[in-house]
C-alpha positions in Angstrom: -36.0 101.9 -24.1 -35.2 98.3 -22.9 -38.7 97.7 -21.9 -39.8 96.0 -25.4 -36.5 93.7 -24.7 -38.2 93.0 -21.2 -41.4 92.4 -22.7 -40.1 89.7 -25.2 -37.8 88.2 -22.8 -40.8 87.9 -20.6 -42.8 86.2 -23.7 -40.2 84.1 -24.7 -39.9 82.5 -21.5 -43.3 82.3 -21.0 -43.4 80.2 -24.2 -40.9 78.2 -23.2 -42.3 77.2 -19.7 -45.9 76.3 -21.9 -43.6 74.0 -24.1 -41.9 72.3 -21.4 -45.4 71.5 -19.6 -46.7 70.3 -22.7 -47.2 66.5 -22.9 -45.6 63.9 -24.5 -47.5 61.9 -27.1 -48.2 58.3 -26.0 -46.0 55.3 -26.7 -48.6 52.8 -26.8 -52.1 52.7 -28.3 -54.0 50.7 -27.6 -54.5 47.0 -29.6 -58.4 47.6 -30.9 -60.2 50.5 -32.7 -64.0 49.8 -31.8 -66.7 52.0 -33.7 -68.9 53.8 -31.0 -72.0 56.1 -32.1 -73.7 58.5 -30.3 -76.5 61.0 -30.8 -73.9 63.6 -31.5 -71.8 61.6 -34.1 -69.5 58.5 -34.3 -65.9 57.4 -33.8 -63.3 55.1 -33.1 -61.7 54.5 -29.7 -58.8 52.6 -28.8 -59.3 50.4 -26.1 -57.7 46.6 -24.8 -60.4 43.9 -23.8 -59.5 40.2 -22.7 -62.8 38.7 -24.9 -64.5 39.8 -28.5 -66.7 42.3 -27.1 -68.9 42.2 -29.8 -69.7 38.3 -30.0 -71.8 37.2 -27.6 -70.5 36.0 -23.9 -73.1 34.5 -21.6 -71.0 33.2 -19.2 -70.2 37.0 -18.5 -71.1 38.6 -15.3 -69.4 41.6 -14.7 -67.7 44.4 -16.7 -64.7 46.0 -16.0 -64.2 49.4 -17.4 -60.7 50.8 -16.2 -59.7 54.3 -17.2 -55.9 55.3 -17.5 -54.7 58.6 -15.6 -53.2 62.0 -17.3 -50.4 60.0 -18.9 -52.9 57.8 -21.1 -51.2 54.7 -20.5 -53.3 52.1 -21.5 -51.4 49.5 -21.7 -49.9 49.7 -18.2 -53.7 49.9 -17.0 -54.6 46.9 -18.5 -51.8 44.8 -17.4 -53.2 46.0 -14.2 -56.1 44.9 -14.7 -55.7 41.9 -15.7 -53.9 40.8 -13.0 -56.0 42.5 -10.3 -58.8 39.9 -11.7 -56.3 36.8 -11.3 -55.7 38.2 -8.0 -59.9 38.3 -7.2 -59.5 34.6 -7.3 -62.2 32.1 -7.7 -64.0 32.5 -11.4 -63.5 36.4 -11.6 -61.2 35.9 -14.7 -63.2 33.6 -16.4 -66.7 35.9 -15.8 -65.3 38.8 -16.1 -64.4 41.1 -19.3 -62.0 43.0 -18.7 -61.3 46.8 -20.6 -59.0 49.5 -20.9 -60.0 52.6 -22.8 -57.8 55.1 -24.5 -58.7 59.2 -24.9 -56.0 60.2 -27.1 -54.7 64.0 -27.1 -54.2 65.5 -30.4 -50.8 65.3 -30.2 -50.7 61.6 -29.7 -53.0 60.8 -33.0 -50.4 63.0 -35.1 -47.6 61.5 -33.7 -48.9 58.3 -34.6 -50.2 59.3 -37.9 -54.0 57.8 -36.9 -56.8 58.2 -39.2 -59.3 60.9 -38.8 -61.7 58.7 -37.7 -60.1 58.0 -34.3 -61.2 60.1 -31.5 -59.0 62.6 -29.9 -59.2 65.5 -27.4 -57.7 68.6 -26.6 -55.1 68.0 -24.1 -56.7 67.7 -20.6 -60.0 67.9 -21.4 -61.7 64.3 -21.7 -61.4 64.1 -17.9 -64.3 67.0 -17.3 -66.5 65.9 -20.2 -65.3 68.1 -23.1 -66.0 67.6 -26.8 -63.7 65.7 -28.9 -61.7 67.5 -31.5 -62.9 65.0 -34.0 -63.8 63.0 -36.1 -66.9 64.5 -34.0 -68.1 66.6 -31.6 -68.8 63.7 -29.4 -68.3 64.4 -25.3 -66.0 61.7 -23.3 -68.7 61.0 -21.1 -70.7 60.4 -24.6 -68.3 57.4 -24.8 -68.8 56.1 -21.2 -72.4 56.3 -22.0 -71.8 54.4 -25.2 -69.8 51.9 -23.3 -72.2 51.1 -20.6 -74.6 50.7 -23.3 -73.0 48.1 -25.4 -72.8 46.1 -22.2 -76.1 46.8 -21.3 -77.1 44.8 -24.7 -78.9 41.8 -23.7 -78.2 39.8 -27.1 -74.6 40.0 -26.7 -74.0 39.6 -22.6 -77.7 37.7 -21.6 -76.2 37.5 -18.0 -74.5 40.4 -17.2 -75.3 41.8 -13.5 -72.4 44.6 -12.4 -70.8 46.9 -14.9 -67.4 48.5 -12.8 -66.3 52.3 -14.2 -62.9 53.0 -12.6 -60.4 55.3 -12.6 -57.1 56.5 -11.3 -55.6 60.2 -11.2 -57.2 61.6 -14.5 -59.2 58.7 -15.0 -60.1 59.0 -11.0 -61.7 62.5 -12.0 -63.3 61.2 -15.0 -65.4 59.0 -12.6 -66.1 61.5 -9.7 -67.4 63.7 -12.5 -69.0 61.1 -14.3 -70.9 59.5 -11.4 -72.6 63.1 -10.8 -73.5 63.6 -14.4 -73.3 60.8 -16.3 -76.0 58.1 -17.5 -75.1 55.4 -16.8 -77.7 54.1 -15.0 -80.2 55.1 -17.4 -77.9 53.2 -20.3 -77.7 49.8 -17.9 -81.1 49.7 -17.4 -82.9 47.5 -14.9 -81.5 44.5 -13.7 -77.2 46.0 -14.2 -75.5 47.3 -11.3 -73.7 50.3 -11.9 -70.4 50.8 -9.2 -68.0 53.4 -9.7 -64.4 53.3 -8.3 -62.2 56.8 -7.9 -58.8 56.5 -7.2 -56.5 59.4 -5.7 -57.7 62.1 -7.9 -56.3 65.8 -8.0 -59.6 67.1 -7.3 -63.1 66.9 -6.7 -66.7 68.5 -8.0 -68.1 70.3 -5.0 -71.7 71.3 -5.3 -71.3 74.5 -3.1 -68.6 77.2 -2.6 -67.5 75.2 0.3 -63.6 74.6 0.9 -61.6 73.2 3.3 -59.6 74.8 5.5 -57.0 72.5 7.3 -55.8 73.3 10.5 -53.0 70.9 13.0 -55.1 67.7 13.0 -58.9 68.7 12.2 -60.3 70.4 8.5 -63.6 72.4 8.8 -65.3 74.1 6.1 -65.2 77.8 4.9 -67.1 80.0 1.8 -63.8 80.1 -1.1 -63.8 83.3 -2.3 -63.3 84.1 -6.5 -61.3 87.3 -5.5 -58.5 84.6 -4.2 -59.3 82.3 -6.7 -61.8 83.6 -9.4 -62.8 80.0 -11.2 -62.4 77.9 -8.0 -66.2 76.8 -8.4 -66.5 76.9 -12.3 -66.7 73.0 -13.4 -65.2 71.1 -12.7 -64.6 72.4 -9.6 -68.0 73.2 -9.2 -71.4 74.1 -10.7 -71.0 77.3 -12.0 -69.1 78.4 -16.0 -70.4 74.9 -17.2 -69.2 75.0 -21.0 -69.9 71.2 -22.0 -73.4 70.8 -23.3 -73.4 67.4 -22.0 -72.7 68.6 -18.2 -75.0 71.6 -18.9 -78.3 68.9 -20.3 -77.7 67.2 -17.2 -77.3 70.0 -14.6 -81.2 70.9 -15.8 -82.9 69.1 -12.7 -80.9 71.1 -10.2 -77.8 70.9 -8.5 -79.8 70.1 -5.2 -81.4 67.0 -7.2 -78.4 66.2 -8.6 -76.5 65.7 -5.5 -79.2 64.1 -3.9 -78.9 61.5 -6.6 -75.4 61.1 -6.2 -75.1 60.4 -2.8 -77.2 57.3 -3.5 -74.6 56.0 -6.4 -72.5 53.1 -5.2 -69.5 55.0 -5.3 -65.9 53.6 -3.8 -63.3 56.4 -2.9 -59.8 54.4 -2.8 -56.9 56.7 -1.6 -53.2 55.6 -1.1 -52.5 56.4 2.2 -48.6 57.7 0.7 -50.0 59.9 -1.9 -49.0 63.1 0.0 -46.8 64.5 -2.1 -47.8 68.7 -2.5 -45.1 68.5 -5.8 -45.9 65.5 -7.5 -46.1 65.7 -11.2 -49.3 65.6 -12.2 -50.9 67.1 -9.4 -53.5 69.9 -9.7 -51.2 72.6 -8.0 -53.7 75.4 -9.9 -55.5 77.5 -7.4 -58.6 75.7 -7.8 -56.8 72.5 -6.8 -55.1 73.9 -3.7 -58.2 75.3 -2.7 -59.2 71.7 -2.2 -56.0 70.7 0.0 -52.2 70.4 -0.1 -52.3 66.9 -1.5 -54.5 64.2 -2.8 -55.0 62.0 0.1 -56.7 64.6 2.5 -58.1 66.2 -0.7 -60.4 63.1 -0.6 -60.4 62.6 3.1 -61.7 66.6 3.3 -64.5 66.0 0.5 -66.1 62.7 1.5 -66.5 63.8 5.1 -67.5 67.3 3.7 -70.3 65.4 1.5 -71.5 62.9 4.0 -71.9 65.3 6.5 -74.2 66.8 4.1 -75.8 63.4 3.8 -76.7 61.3 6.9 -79.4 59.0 5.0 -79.4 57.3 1.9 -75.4 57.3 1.7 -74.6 54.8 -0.4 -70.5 55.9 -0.6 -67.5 54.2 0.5 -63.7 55.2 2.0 -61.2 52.9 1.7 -57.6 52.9 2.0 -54.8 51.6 0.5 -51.8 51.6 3.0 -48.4 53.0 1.9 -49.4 53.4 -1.5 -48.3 56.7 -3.0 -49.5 57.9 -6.8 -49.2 54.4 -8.5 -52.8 53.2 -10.7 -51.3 49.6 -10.7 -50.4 49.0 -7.2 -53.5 50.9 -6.1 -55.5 48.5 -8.7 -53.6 45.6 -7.3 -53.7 45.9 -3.8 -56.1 44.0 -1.6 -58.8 46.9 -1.4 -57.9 47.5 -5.0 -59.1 44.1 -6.2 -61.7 44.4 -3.9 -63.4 47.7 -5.3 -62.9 46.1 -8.6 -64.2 42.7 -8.1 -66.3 42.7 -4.8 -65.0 39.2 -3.7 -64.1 40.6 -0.4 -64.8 44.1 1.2 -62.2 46.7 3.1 -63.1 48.5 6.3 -64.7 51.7 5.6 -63.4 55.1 6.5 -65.3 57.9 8.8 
């Protein structure tokens, strides 16, 4: 007779643990709503830039294209940003346009009573790719791709030689994924350098069932196994359960091709050196994530010497370090290697 009670006590609480996790709609968005089409439909996103992106600006060289973490706070990004690029020195600032977009939850474009013609996402989905809840069915890295494009536009920026995609924590898995599927380089075109920066992610896209296993002071590598963990390789994780048609149209070449692609991709891993905490907030502690490591720093130690041990030629990848930094965008961003990966005006010694 008191099971039902137990059942509905069990409910409740479980209810109450999902409302506790949810998140909190954003405080600031950001200052501009710019109109972005793609071949699946149109939208506006919020984003912060330091010129009129859509006048032209030769005296532009590079792009910036910083991408907030799980907390969406754009405006804290772009303060970052902005100084990380007075920080570069020299004429970074005055070449340079700077630009922090926003990839609002539902939640956030409710509490803020925003049109229907701003672009918002499930909560925790842009990160992987999904489809926007509306105004269209338009996938995040849809938008990257639109971005890269507008700057790829030689009417409005005649000179422009490096476009920069970077991201920390959420943003940080934006780019990993991004850099394997994504189009940018197709969308620059010749003669635009593409360079991605990923900052102390939760996690990383494997392209095998491999996992580390960590052990005193050395990792090897293992087979993960779904009866421990029965989506640890769905994406984006890994390869397999793909259920955004943009990942799935660009997985069609093979994931051996793929990766072989990828590998090539300037790509900077920046990890702080103090991001070790297993409980931190917004860490992946799902068993997907933990299959990866027990916290973000040798998470990314474990998969870039996992995937350049897969790779001896044609690695194009980097490992840098920012000392006693623990999970902070801004003073990772700001930090001498930070600035570097950004900016190129200097370079940081590479990791094994």
């Amino acid at each position: 007779m008191k099971k039902p009670a137990i059942i509905l006590l069990t409910a409740l609480l479980s209810a109450a643990l999902s409302h506790a996790a949810k998140e909190e709609p954003v405080d600031i968005i950001a200052s501009h709503f710019v109109n972005l089409t793609t071949p699946h439909g149109s939208g506006q996103l919020p984003m912060d830039f330091s010129l009129d992106w859509d006048k032209p600006q030769p005296q532009v060289t590079r792009a910036v294209i910083l991408f907030h973490g799980k907390g969406r706070d754009v405006d804290g990004y772009y303060r970052a940003l902005r100084k990380a690029a007075e920080q570069a020195g020299g004429n970074a600032d005055s070449t340079s346009i700077l630009i922090a977009p926003q990839f609002l939850n539902e939640e956030d474009a409710r509490a803020h009573h925003l049109p229907d013609t701003i672009l918002r996402w499930p909560e925790g989905t842009w990160e992987s790719g999904r489809e926007a809840s509306g105004p269209a069915t338009v996938s995040a890295y849809e938008i990257i791709d639109a971005l890269v494009a507008h700057f790829a536009d030689r009417k409005l920026y005649p000179n422009l030689q490096t476009i920069v995609l970077a991201g920390h924590s959420g943003g940080g898995q934006a780019m990993q994924r991004y850099a394997i599927v994504g189009h940018a380089e197709q969308m620059a075109g010749a003669g635009i350098h593409v360079r991605y920066v990923v900052a102390n992610p939760s996690s990383y896209m494997y392209f095998t069932d491999d996992r580390p296993v960590f052990s005193a002071n050395t990792v090897r590598y293992m087979p993960a196994s779904e009866a421990a963990c029965h989506n640890f390789n769905h994406w984006k994780f890994g390869p397999l359960n793909i259920r955004e048609e943009y990942v799935r149209s660009s997985a069609e070449p093979g994931w051996q091709a793929i990766e072989d692609a990828f590998i090539r991709k300037d790509v900077t891993y920046l990890l702080g050196t103090a991001d070790i905490d297993p409980h931190e907030k917004d860490l992946d502690i799902t068993c997907a994530g933990e299959l990866q490591g027990p916290n973000r720093l040798l998470r990314g130690r474990a998969y870039y010497a996992w995937l350049h041990a897969r790779h001896k030629t044609e690695w194009n990848q980097h490992l840098w370090f920012v000392p006693d930094i623990a999970h902070s965008g801004g003073k990772m961003f700001t930090s001498t290697c930070g600035v570097a990966s950004l900016f190129q005006h200097s370079t940081c010694p590479d990791q094994p």
